[in-house]
C-alpha positions in Angstrom: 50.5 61.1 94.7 52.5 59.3 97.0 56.2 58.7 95.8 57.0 54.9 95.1 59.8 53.0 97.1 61.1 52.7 93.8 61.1 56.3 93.2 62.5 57.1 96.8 65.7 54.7 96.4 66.4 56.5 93.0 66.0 60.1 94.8 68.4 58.7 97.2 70.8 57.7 95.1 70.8 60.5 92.8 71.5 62.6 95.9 74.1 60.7 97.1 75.8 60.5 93.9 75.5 64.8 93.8 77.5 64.3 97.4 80.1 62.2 96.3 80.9 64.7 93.5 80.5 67.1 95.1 83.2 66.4 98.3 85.7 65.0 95.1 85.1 68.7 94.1 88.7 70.7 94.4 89.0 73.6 95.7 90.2 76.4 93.6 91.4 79.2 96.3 95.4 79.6 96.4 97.1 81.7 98.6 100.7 82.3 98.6 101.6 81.4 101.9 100.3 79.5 105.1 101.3 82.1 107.5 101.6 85.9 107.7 103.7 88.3 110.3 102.6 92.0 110.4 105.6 93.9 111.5 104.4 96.9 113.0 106.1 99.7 111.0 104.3 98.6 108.1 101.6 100.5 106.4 99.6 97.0 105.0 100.4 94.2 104.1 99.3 92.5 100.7 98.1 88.1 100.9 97.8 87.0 97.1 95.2 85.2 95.8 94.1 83.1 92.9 91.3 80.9 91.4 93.0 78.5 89.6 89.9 76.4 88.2 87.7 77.0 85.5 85.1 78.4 87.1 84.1 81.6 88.9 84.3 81.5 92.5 83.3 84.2 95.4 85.8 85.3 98.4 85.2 86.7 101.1 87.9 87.2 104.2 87.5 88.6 107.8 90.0 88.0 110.6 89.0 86.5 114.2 90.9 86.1 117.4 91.0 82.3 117.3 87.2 81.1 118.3 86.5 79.0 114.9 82.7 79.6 115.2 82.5 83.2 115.8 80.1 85.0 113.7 82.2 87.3 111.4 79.6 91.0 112.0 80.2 90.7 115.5 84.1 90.6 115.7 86.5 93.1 116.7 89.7 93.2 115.7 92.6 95.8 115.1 92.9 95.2 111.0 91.1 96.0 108.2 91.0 93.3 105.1 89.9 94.4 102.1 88.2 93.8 99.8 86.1 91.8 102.7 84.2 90.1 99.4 85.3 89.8 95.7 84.0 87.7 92.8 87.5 85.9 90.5 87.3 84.9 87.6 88.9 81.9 86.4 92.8 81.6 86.5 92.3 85.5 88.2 94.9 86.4 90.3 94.4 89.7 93.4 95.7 90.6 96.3 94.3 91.3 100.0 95.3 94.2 101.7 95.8 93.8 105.3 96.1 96.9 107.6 96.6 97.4 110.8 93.8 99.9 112.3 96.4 101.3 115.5 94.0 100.0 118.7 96.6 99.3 121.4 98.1 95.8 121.2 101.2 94.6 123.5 104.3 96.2 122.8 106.3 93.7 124.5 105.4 90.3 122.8 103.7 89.1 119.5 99.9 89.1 119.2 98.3 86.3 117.1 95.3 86.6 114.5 93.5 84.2 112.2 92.9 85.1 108.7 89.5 83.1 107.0 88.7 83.0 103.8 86.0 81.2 102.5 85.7 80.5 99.0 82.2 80.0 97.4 82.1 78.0 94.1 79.1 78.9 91.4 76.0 76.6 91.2 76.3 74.6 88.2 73.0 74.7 86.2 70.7 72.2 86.2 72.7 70.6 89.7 68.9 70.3 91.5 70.2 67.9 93.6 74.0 69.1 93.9 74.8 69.7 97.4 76.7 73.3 97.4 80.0 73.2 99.5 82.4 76.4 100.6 85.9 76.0 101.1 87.3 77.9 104.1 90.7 78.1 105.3 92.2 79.8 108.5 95.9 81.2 108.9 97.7 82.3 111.4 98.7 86.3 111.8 101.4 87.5 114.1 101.2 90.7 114.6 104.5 91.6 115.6 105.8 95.3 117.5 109.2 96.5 116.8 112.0 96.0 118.8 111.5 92.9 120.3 114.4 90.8 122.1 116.0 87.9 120.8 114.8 86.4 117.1 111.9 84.2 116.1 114.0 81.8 114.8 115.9 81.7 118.3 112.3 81.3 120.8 112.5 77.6 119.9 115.9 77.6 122.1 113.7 79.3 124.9 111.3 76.7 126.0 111.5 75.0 129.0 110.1 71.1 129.2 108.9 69.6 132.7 106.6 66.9 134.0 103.6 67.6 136.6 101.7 65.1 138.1 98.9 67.3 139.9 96.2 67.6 138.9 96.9 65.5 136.3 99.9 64.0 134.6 101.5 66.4 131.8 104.0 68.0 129.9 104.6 71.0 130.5 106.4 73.5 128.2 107.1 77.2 128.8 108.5 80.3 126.5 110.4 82.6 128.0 110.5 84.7 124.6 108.6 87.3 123.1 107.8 85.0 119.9 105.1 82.5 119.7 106.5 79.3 118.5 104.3 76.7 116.7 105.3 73.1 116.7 103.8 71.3 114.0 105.2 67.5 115.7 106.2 66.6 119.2 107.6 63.1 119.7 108.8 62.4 123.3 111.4 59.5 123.9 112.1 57.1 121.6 110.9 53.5 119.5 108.3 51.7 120.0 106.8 53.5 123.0 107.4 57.0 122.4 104.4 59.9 122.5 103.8 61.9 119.9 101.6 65.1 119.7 100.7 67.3 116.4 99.7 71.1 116.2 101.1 72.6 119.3 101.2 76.1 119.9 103.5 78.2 123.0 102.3 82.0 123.1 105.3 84.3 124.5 106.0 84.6 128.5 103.4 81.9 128.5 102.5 77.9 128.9 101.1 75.4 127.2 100.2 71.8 129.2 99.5 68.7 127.6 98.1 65.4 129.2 100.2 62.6 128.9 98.2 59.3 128.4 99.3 56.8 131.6 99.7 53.8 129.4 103.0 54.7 128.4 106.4 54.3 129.7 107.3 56.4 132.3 109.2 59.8 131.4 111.5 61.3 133.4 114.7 64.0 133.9 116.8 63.6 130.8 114.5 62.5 128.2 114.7 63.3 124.5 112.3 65.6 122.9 112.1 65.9 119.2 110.0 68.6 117.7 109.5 70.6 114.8 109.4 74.1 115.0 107.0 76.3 111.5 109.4 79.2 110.7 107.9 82.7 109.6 107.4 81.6 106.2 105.6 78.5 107.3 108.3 75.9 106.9 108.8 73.4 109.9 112.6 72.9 110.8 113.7 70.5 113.4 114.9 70.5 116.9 115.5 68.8 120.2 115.9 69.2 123.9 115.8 67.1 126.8 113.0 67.5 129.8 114.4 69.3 132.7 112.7 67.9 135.6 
C-alpha cells in the first residue's frame, strides 16, 4: 500500500522534529584545555577527559597533520594516543596519554599536530527516527625540541607586516622565530573602515599572505595593526605593530 500524503507530511515532520532535537543535543566531551605543547624531553604527555552528561558516550582520538578529511587508518604521524577508543560512563573522568614515538622531526623550529576526538553519544531506544550525530573536535599540538632561541611568548615581537600588490593585493606577515604564533583576531587600521581577519596562523622562519579585499581604504607604511596573539595555554593576549612597507 501506497503511503498517503497525509501519512508522508507526518513522516516528515516527525523526522524533522528528531533533527531539531537532535542538533539542540549538547555535547558531553570536556577536555582540559584547547591547546597542547609536547616539549621534547618528555616521556608523554597526559589530555584529560570527561563525560559530563548523563549518558554513556564513546571516544575515540587519533592525531593528523592538518588535512581535516584524512582518513584516520591511513595516517602517519610521530605519536601514539592511547587509548585510541574508550567507552565513559557518565560524569567519568580519564586521561589520554600522548607520546612521542622518536621519528625525526626539526630540531630547529616547532612542529605542529592536530589532536581529534570524536565523541559518539548512545542511541536512545525507541529513537527510529532520531538522526545520530558525533561530536568531533580538533586541537592544535606543538611539538616543541629543546633549546630553541628566544620564548614563545616573545615570537609575536618577531613578525614582520608588508603590503604586495603582485599577483594580488595582500598582507603579508613573516616570523622570523622558531615559534608558531596563532592569532586568533587581526584588525588593520582603524573605525569605520578598518579590515579584520579571524584564525590566522604564522609557522616559524615562514609566511603567511592574506588577500586584502580592494574596496577598502587604502593601507600604507605606518598603519596600525591590532592583533591578538593564543598563548601556550590557549589564552589570546593583545598586541600591535605598525606595517613596515
Amino acid at each position: 500500500m501506497m503511503p498517503s500524503p497525509t501519512m508522508f507530511r507526518a513522516g516528515l515532520l516527525w523526522s524533522l522534529l528528531a533533527l531539531l532535537w537532535s542538533l539542540d543535543a549538547p555535547a558531553a566531551l570536556t577536555v582540559a584545555g584547547t591547546r597542547f605543547v609536547y616539549h621534547a624531553k618528555v616521556s608523554s604527555l597526559s589530555i584529560r577527559v570527561g563525560n559530563s552528561g548523563d549518558q554513556p558516550t564513546l571516544l575515540q582520538a587519533w592525531l593528523d597533520k592538518g588535512d581535516v578529511a584524512a582518513d584516520p587508518r591511513k595516517l602517519n604521524v610521530p605519536f601514539v594516543l592511547f587509548p585510541p577508543i574508550q567507552r565513559l560512563e557518565p560524569q567519568q573522568r580519564s586521561a589520554l596519554e600522548l607520546r612521542y614515538t622518536g621519528e625525526p622531526l626539526p630540531r630547529d623550529r616547532e612542529s605542529v599536530f592536530w589532536i581529534n576526538l570524536l565523541e559518539v553519544p548512545p542511541r536512545p531506544a525507541g529513537s527510529k527516527y532520531l538522526l545520530q550525530l558525533s561530536y568531533r573536535m580538533r586541537m592544535k599540538l606543538l611539538f616543541r625540541p629543546d633549546g630553541l632561541p628566544g620564548l614563545p611568548e616573545q615570537a609575536a615581537a618577531q613578525l614582520s607586516w608588508a603590503l604586495e600588490s603582485v599577483p594580488q593585493r595582500a598582507l603579508r606577515i613573516g616570523n622570523r622565530s622558531a615559534y608558531y604564533v596563532s592569532m586568533s583576531h587581526l584588525t588593520l587600521g582603524s573605525g569605520t573602515r578598518s579590515i579584520h581577519f579571524e584564525g590566522i596562523t604564522v609557522e616559524p622562519y615562514g609566511t603567511t599572505r592574506i588577500a586584502l579585499p580592494e574596496a577598502k581604504e587604502r593601507l600604507a607604511k605606518g598603519t596600525t595593526i591590532h592583533f591578538e596573539v593564543v598563548d601556550d595555554n590557549g589564552t589570546p593576549f593583545s598586541a600591535s605593530a605598525q606595517m613596515q612597507d
